[in-house]
C-alpha positions, 0 to 999 in steps of 0.5 A, a space after each residue: 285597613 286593607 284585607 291584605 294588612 289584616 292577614 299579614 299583621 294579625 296573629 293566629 290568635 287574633 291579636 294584631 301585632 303590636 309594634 314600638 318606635 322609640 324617638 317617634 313623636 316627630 320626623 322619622 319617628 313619626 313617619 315610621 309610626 304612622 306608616 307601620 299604622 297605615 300596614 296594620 299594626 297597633 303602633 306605641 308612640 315612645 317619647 320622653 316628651 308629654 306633651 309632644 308624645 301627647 300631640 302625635 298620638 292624637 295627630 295620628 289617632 285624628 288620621 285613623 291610626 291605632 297607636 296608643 302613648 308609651 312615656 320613654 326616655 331612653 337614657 333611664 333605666 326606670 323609665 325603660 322598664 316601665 315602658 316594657 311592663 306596659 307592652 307586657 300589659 298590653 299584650 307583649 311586643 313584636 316589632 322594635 325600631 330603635 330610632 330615638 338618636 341625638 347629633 350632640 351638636 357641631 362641630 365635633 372635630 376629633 381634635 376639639 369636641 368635647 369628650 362629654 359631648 361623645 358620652 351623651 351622644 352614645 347614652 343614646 344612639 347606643 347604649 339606649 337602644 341596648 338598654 330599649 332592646 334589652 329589656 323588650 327582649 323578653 317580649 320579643 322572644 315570644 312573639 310568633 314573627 319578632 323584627 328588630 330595626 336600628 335607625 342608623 346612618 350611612 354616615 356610620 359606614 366605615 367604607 364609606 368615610 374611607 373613601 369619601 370625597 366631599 361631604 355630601 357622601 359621609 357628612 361633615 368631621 363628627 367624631 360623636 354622631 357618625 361614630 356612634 353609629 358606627 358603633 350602633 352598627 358593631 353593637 347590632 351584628 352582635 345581637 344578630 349573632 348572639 339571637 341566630 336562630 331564634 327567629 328575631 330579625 334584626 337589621 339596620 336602616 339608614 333613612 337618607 339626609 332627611 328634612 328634620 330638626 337634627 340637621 336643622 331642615 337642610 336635609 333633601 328627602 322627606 319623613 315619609 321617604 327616610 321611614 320606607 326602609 325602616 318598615 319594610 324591614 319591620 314588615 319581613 317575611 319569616 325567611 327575610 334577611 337578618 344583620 343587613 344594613 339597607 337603605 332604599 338603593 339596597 345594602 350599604 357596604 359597613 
């Protein structure tokens, strides 16, 4: 850990700033955990699986990572709860990044997927990340410098499937996946306007086409490209935006 990382993320108190990343035990996940690591943070690895949340903490921990194991399935009200009171244990919360998402599957035509495949694909990619936000809010709110940070996806621009050409831009038809994050999105410039003025950034990230399981590897950018604009977003100055989605070119128009 650099002096500069030390002085950005330490608290006057002393404490260094403690972050959470939901869905981090692989892909973006753990890319975004390990690089908040490598900027000094102590980093919860949420996962709702044991041994895969087990490996990466070990995984990270063998690279000199500070992180510790936070057992979290987004979709359980129970098991969110607890993943709260352990933050509280451990010394509160100052960073969320609400990754942890689903694809349901393709294809997912409007007209033929199947509507139980959209519930599943918002118990997640939505209503988790309220749930996650909700009950860490507490936390959050008493932080010195709080950032709220919602992986999403340009696929969930409404500008940008309106005026797609080809599928490389928006993706394929997904009446789930890119409608949920379209509504992520919705749902977030409603928290960034219920917390005006408290001090909690929060923002939206999209990662690009990465290489990982959700799309079956297909994708042309790595983890550790795709989790850039997630922690810089993580790391903002006290005067840094606030109800912005970014990718790494800059905004992306909603």
């Amino acid at each position: 850990m650099t002096q500069t990382n030390e002085q950005t993320h330490e608290q006057a108190d002393g404490r260094t700033r403690i972050a959470l990343v939901t869905g981090a035990n692989k892909g973006i996940g753990y890319a975004i955990a390990r690089g908040l690591a490598a900027e000094g943070f102590r980093v919860g690895v949420g996962a709702r699986d044991d041994g895969r949340r087990d490996a990466a903490v070990a995984a990270l921990r063998d690279s000199g990572a500070d992180v510790f194991g936070v057992p979290l399935d987004v979709t359980d009200d129970d098991s969110v709860r607890a993943a709260a009171a352990r933050l509280e244990q451990l010394g509160g919360l100052d960073v969320l990044v609400n990754n942890a998402a689903i694809t349901g599957g393709m294809p997912q035509a409007p007209t033929q997927v199947d509507l139980d495949t959209i519930r599943t694909v918002l118990e997640t990619n939505v209503l988790g990340v309220m749930r996650v936000t909700n009950a860490v809010l507490p936390l959050l709110r008493r932080a010195p410098s709080p950032r709220i940070v919602n992986v999403s996806s340009g696929v969930g621009s409404l500008t940008r499937q309106s005026a797609a050409t080809d599928e490389l831009s928006v993706g394929p038809v997904s009446a789930a996946y890119s409608a949920s994050k379209t509504f992520l999105n919705a749902v977030m410039l409603q928290y960034v306007r219920e917390l005006a003025g408290t001090g909690i950034l929060v923002n939206a990230a999209c990662p690009g086409f990465v290489a990982t399981d959700l799309n079956g590897f297909r994708g042309t950018r790595t983890p550790e490209q795709g989790a850039a604009t997630a922690i810089r977003l993580a790391s903002l100055p006290d005067d840094g935006p606030t109800g912005g989605f970014f990718e790494d070119a800059g905004t992306i128009p909603w």
